[in-house]
C-alpha positions in Angstrom: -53.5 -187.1 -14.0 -53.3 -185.9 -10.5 -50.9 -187.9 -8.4 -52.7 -188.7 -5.8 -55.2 -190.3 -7.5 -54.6 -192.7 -10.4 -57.8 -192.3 -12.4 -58.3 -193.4 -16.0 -60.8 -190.7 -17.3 -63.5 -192.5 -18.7 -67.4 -192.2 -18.7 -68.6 -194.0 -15.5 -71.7 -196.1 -16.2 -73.4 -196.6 -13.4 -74.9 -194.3 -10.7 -74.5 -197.2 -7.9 -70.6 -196.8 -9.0 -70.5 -193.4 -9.2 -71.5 -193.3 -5.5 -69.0 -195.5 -4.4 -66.4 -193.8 -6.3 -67.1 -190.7 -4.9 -66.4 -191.7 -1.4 -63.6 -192.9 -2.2 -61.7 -190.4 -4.3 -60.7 -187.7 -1.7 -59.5 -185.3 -4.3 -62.0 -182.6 -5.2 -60.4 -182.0 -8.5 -60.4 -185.6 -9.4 -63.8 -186.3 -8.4 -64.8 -183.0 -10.5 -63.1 -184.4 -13.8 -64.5 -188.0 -13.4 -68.2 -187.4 -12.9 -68.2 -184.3 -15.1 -70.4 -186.2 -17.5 -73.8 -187.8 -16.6 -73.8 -191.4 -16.2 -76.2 -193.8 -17.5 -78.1 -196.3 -15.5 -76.4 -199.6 -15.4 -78.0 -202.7 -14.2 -77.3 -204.2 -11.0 -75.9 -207.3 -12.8 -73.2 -205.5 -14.4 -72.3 -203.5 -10.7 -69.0 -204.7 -10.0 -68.2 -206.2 -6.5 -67.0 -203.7 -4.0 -64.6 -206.0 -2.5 -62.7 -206.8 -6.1 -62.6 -203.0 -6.1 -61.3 -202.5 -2.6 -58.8 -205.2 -3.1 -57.6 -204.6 -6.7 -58.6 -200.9 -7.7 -59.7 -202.0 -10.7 -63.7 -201.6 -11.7 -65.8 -203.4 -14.0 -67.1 -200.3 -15.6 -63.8 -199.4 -17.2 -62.7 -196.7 -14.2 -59.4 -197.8 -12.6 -58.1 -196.0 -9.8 -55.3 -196.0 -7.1 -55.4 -195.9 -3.7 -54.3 -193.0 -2.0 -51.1 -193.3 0.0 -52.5 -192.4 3.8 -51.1 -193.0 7.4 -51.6 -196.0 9.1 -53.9 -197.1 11.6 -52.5 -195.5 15.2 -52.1 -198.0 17.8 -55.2 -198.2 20.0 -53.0 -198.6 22.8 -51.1 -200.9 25.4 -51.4 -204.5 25.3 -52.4 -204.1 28.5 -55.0 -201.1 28.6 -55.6 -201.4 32.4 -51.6 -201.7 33.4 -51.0 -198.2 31.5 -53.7 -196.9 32.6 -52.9 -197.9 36.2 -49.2 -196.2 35.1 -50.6 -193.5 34.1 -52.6 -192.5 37.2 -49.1 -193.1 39.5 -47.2 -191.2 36.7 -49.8 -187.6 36.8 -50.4 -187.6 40.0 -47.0 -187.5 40.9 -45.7 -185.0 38.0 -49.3 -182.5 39.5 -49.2 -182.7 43.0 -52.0 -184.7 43.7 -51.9 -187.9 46.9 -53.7 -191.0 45.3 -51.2 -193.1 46.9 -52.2 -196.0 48.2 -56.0 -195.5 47.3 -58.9 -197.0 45.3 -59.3 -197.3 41.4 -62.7 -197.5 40.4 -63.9 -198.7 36.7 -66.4 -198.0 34.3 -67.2 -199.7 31.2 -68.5 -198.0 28.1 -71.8 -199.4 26.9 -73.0 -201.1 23.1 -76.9 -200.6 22.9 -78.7 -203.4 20.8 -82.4 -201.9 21.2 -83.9 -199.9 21.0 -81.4 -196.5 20.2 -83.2 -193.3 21.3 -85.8 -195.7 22.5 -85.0 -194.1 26.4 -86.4 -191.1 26.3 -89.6 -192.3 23.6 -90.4 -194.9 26.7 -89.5 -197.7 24.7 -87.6 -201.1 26.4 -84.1 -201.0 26.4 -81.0 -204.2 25.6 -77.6 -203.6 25.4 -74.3 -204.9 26.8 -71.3 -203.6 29.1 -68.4 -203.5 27.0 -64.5 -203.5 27.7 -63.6 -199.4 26.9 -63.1 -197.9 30.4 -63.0 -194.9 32.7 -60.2 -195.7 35.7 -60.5 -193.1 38.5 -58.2 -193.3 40.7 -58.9 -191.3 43.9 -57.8 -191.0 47.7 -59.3 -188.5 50.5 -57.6 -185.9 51.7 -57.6 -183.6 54.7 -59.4 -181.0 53.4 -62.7 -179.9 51.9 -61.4 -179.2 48.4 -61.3 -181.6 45.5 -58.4 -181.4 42.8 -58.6 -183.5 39.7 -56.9 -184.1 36.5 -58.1 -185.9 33.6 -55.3 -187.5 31.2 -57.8 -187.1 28.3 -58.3 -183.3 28.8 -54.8 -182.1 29.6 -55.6 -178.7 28.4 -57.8 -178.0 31.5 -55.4 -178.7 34.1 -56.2 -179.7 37.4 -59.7 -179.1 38.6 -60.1 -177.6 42.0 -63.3 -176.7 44.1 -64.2 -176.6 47.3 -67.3 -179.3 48.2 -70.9 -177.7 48.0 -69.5 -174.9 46.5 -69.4 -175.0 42.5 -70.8 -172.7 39.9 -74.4 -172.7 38.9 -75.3 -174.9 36.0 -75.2 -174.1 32.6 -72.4 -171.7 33.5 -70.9 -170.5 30.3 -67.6 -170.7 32.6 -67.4 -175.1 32.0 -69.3 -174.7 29.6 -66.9 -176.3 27.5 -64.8 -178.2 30.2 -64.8 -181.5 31.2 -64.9 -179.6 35.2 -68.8 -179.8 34.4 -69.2 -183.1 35.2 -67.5 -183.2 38.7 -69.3 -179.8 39.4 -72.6 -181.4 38.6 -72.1 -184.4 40.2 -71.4 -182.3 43.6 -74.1 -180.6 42.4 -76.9 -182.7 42.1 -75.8 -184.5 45.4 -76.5 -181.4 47.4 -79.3 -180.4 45.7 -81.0 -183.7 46.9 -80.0 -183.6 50.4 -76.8 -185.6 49.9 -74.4 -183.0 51.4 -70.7 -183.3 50.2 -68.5 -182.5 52.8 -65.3 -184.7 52.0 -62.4 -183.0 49.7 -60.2 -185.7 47.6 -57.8 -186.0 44.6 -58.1 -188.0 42.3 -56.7 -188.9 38.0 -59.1 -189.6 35.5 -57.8 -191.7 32.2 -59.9 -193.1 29.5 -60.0 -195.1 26.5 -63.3 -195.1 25.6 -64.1 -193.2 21.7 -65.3 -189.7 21.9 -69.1 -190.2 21.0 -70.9 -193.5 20.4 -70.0 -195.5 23.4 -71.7 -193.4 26.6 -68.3 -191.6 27.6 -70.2 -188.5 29.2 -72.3 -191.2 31.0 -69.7 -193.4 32.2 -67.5 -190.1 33.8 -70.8 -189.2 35.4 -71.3 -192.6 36.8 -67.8 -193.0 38.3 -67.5 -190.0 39.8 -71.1 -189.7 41.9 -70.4 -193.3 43.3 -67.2 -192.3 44.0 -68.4 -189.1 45.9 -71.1 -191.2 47.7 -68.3 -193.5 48.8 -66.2 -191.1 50.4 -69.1 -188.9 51.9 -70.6 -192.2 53.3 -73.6 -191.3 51.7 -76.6 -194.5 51.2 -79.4 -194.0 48.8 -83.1 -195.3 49.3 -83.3 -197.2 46.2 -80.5 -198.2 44.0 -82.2 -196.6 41.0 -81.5 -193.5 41.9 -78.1 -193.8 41.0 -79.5 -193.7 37.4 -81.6 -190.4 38.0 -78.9 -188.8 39.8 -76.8 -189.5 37.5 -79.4 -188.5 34.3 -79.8 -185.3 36.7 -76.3 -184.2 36.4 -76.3 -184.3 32.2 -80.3 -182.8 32.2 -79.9 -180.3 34.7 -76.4 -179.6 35.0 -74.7 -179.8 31.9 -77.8 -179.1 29.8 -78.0 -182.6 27.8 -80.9 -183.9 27.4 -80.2 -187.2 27.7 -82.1 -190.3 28.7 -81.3 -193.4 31.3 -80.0 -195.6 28.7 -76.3 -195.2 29.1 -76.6 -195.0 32.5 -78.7 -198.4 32.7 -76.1 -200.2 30.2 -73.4 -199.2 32.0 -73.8 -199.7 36.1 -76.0 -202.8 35.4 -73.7 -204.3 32.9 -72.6 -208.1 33.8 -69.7 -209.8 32.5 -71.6 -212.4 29.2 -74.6 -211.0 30.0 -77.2 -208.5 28.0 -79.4 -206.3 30.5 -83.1 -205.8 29.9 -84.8 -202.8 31.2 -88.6 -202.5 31.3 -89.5 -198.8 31.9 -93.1 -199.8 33.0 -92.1 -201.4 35.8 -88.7 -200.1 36.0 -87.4 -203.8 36.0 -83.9 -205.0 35.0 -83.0 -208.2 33.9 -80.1 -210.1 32.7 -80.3 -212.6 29.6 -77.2 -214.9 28.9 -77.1 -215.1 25.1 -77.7 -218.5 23.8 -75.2 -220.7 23.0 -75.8 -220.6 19.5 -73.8 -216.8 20.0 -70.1 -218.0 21.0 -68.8 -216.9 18.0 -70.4 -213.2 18.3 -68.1 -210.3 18.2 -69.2 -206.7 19.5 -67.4 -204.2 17.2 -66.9 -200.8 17.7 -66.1 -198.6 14.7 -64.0 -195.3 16.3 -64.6 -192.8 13.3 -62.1 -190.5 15.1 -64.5 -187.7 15.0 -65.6 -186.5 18.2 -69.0 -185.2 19.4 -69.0 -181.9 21.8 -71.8 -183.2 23.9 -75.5 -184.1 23.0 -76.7 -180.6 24.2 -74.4 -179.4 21.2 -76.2 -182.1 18.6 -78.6 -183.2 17.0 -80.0 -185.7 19.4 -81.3 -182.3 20.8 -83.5 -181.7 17.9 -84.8 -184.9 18.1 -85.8 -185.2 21.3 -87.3 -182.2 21.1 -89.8 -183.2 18.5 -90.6 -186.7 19.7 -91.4 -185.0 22.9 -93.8 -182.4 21.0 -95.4 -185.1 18.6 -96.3 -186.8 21.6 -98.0 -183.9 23.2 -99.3 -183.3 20.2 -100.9 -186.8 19.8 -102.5 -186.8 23.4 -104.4 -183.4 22.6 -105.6 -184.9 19.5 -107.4 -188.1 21.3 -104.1 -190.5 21.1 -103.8 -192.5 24.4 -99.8 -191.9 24.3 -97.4 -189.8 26.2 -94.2 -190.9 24.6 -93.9 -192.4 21.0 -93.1 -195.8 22.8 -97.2 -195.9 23.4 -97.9 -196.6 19.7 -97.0 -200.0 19.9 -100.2 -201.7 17.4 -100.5 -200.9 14.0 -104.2 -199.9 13.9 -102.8 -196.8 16.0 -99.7 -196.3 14.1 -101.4 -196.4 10.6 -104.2 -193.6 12.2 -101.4 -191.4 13.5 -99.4 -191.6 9.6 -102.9 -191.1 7.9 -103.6 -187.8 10.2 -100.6 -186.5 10.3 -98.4 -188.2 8.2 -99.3 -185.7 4.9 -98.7 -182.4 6.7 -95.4 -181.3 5.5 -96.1 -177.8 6.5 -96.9 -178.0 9.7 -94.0 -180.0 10.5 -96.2 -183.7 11.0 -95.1 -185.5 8.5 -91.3 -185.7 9.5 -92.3 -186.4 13.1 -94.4 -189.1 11.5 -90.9 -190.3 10.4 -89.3 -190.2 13.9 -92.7 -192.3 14.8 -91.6 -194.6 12.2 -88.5 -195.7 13.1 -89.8 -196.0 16.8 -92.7 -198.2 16.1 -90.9 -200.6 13.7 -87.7 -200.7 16.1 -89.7 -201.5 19.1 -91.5 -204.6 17.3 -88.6 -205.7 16.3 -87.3 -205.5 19.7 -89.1 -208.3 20.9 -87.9 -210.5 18.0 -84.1 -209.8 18.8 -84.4 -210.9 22.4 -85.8 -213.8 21.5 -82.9 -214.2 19.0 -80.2 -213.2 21.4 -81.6 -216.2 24.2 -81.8 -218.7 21.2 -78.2 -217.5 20.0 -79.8 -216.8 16.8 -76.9 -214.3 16.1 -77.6 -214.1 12.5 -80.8 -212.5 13.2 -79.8 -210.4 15.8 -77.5 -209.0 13.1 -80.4 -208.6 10.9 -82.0 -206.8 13.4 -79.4 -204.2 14.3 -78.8 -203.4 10.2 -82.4 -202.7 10.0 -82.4 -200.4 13.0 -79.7 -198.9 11.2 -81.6 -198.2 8.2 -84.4 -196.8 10.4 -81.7 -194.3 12.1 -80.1 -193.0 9.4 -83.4 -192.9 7.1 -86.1 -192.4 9.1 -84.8 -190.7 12.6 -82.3 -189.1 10.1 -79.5 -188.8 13.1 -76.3 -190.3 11.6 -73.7 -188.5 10.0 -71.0 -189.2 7.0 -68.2 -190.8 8.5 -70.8 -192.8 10.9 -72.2 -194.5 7.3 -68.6 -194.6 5.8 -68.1 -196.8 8.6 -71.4 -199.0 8.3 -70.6 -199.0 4.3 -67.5 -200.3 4.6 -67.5 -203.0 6.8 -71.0 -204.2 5.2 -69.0 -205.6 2.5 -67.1 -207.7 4.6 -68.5 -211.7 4.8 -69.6 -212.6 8.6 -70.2 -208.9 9.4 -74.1 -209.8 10.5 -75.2 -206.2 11.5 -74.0 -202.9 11.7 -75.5 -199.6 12.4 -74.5 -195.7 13.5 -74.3 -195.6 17.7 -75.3 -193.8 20.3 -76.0 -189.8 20.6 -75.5 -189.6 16.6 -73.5 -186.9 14.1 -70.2 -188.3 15.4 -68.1 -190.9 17.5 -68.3 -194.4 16.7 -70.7 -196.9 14.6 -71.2 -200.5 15.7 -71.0 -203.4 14.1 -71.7 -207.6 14.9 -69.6 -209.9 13.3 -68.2 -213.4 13.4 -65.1 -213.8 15.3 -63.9 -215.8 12.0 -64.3 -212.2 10.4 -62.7 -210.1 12.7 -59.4 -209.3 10.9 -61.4 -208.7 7.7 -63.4 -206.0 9.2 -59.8 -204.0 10.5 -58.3 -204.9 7.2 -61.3 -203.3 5.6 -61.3 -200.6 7.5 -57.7 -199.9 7.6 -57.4 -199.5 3.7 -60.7 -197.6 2.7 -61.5 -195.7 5.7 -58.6 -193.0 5.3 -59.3 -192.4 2.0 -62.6 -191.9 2.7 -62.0 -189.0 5.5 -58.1 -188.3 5.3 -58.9 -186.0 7.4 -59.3 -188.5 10.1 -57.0 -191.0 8.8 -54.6 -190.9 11.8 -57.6 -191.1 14.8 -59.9 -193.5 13.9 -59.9 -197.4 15.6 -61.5 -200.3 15.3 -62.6 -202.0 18.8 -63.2 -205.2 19.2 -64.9 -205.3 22.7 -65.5 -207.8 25.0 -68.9 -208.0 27.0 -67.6 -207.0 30.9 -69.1 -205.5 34.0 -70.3 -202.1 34.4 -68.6 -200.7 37.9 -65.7 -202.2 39.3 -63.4 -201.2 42.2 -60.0 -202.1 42.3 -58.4 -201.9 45.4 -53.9 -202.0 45.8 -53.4 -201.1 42.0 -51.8 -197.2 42.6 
C-alpha cells in the first residue's frame, strides 16, 4: 500500500463512486491499482453519502481510504485588507522611488455576476453585485510628463515608466505578457478619442482580488482611466462611456475580447444593492434584495489557478462562435443579431431543428451555445423576481442551473472550477453554485446561508488539496460582502 494513500484494494461497485474516488485519490499509481477492474452498476440507494466519506474516509462500498496529509489553507490576508494595503502602498513607494505622499487612494471592487454569464456580448440583460475584493491605487501628480508605476502583485515587472501619449502600439508582443498593458492602453484609448493625456504621475497598485473569476483585468482598467481622467481634468459626454472606454482598452488594446459586463458590475456597483442593466435601452438599475435575503452569503471559491487573460482562453473560442452562429442565423431568415434575440421558443425550437443535427458543419455545437443562452435568459427574469422577493432559495436554484448550462452546454469551465462547485454542493445551505466569470481558471461562485459558512471552508479546506495538491497552498475561500464599485479615499498614504 502506498503511503500516501491508505487504500483497501477491493472491487469498487459503483461508477458514481468510482468518480468520486477518483478525484480524490491524487496518486496516479493508486488510482491505477483501485479501478484496474470494471465496476458494476450500483443503485443509487446503495451510493454512500459523500459527506460520511469526506468526514470519515470510510465508504459504503467496502473501499476505505485515508486522507492525504496536505498544507493548510494560506491565510487570505490581514484582518484588515484595506490597512495593509494602505501599508503597503507607503511601504513600495518608499523602498522604489516613487512620490504618492500625501495623495489620493482610489478603490475598485471586484464583481459576482448572477445573470446572465457570457450573456454581455450575446445581448442578453445583465445582474450581478459589487463585491468586497479590491484594487487600491494609490497615486499623486508629479512634475513631469512621465508616469512610473509599480504593481505589488506583479513585482517581477518592476516599475512601469512611459512618457504620456507616447506608449507602444497595441498588441505589441513587447507587454504582451505584462501587466504595463493595461496603463499603456488606458493612455491609449484616451488619446485615441480625443482625450489627450498630458499629466505624468506615480502611483502603487496592490490587489486582493483572485486571478480569474472575479473581473480583475476589468477592475485595473477601471481604476486607472478614471484615475487618468482625474488628473488630466478630462469630462466625458455621457457617463457610459466610461464602460466603452474602458471595454476599448481590453478589445482594442490588449486584444480580449471581452464584453461590458465586468465593467457594468463593477463602476455601478452599490453597497446592498444588485445592478440591472438593460442593453436595449442601455438602462441601469439598482434592486435591493428582499428581505427574505438577510441571511445570503456571496461566496467566492479562489481555485488558485490563474487565467493569463481571456484573449489567451477559451472565452475566445466562444465568442467567436456565438458571434458567427448569429451571422449565420440572420442570413438564413432569423430576425437576430446576437443569440440574446432568440428569446420565444417557437424560434429556438426552429433554429435546434435546422441546425441543431449538423455536426459536420459545426451547427450543432453552436446550437448548444444557443442552448444555454436561451434557457439562462428565461430564467433570468425568474431570478430577479426572486432576488426582490428574497426568495434566496430560488435564486440559488437558479445560479446551479446556470451552472449546469456553463459547464454542459457552453462547455467553458474547467476541472478545478467543478472540483470547487462539487465540493461545496455537498454542504447543507449551500443554495447555488456555479464556475465564474471568463472560464478555464480562477474562482467558482457559490450562494450559501450565512449559518453554513464555516461548513463550506471546512469542506473546502479538507478535500480541495487532495483534489489539486498542486494547488493546495493558493487556493481561498471568500466570503464577500456586497460593496460599492469606485471609491476614493482621500488622507489614507
Amino acid at each position: 500500500q502506498n503511503s500516501s494513500c491508505n487504500i483497501a484494494r477491493k472491487r469498487c461497485t459503483s461508477n458514481r463512486l468510482q468518480y468520486r474516488l477518483r478525484t480524490y485519490i491524487a496518486n496516479e499509481q493508486d488510482r491505477k491499482n483501485l479501478f484496474r477492474t470494471k465496476p458494476a452498476i450500483m443503485s443509487s440507494s446503495n451510493w454512500p453519502d459523500f459527506k460520511t466519506v469526506l468526514a470519515t474516509g470510510v465508504v459504503a462500498a467496502g473501499v476505505t481510504f485515508a486522507v492525504l496529509k496536505t498544507k493548510q489553507k494560506h491565510p487570505s490576508g490581514d484582518a484588515d485588507p484595506e490597512a495593509a494595503a494602505l501599508a503597503d502602498i507607503t511601504r513600495l513607494a518608499d523602498q522604489f522611488g516613487l512620490d504618492v505622499a500625501g495623495g489620493v487612494v482610489r478603490r475598485s471592487s471586484s464583481r459576482f455576476c448572477l445573470g446572465v454569464e457570457h450573456g454581455d456580448y450575446n445581448g442578453t440583460e445583465l445582474f450581478g453585485v459589487g463585491t468586497d475584493r479590491y484594487i487600491w491605487v494609490g497615486y499623486k501628480p508629479n512634475a513631469s510628463k512621465r508616469v512610473r508605476l509599480y504593481s505589488a502583485n506583479f513585482p517581477g515587472d518592476g516599475v512601469i515608466e512611459f512618457e504620456v501619449g507616447k506608449v507602444p502600439p497595441p498588441l505589441s508582443k513587447e507587454v504582451a505578457d505584462s501587466w504595463a498593458r493595461f496603463p499603456y492602453g488606458v493612455d491609449y484609448i484616451l488619446n485615441q478619442n480625443g482625450l489627450k493625456t498630458q499629466q505624468g504621475f506615480d502611483a502603487v497598485v496592490v490587489g486582493n482580488i483572485p486571478g480569474g473569476g472575479m473581473s480583475r483585468s476589468a477592475s485595473l482598467t477601471l481604476n486607472l482611466l478614471l484615475t487618468m481622467l482625474e488628473l488630466n481634468h478630462l469630462t466625458l459626454k455621457e457617463d457610459f462611456q466610461t464602460i466603452e472606454l474602458s471595454q476599448a482598452v481590453e478589445n482594442i488594446y490588449i486584444g480580449s475580447p471581452c464584453g461590458q459586463l465586468d465593467q457594468i458590475m463593477i463602476y455601478y456597483a452599490k453597497e446592498g444593492m444588485g445592478t440591472h442593466y438593460n442593453p436595449a435601452t442601455k438602462s441601469i438599475k439598482h434592486v435591493p434584495l428582499g428581505a427574505g435575503g438577510r441571511d445570503l452569503r456571496v461566496v467566492s471559491l479562489d481555485t488558485g489557478t490563474v487565467r493569463p487573460g481571456l484573449e489567451k482562453s477559451t472565452y475566445v473560442v466562444r465568442r467567436e462562435e456565438c458571434d458567427t452562429f448569429a451571422k449565420v442565423l440572420w442570413q438564413d431568415g432569423f430576425e437576430v443579431r446576437c443569440l440574446g434575440d432568440v428569446k420565444d421558443e417557437a424560434t429556438f425550437q426552429k433554429v435546434k431543428a435546422k441546425f441543431g443535427a449538423d455536426s459536420d458543419g459545426g451547427n450543432a455545437a453552436m446550437c448548444e451555445r444557443l442552448d444555454y443562452i436561451y434557457h439562462a435568459q428565461r430564467r433570468f427574469y425568474e431570478m430577479m423576481a426572486a432576488w426582490t422577493s428574497g426568495d434566496i432559495a430560488a435564486v440559488g436554484r437558479i445560479f446551479r442551473q446556470d451552472g449546469h448550462g456553463l459547464r454542459d452546454a457552453y462547455k467553458i469551465s474547467g476541472p478545478e472550477l467543478e472540483t470547487m462547485c462539487d465540493i461545496v454542493r455537498t454542504v447543507p445551505g449551500v443554495l447555488g453554485e456555479r464556475m465564474h466569470g471568463g472560464g478555464d481558471k480562477g474562482a467558482a461562485g457559490a450562494l450559501v446561508v450565512a449559518s453554513a459558512v464555516e461548513a463550506v471552508k471546512h469542506a473546502v479546506q479538507t478535500a480541495y488539496p487532495i483534489c489539486h495538491p498542486d494547488f493546495a497552498d493558493k487556493y481561498a475561500v471568500h466570503v464577500c460582502r456586497v460593496v460599492d464599485g469606485i471609491t476614493v479615499l482621500q488622507g489614507k498614504i
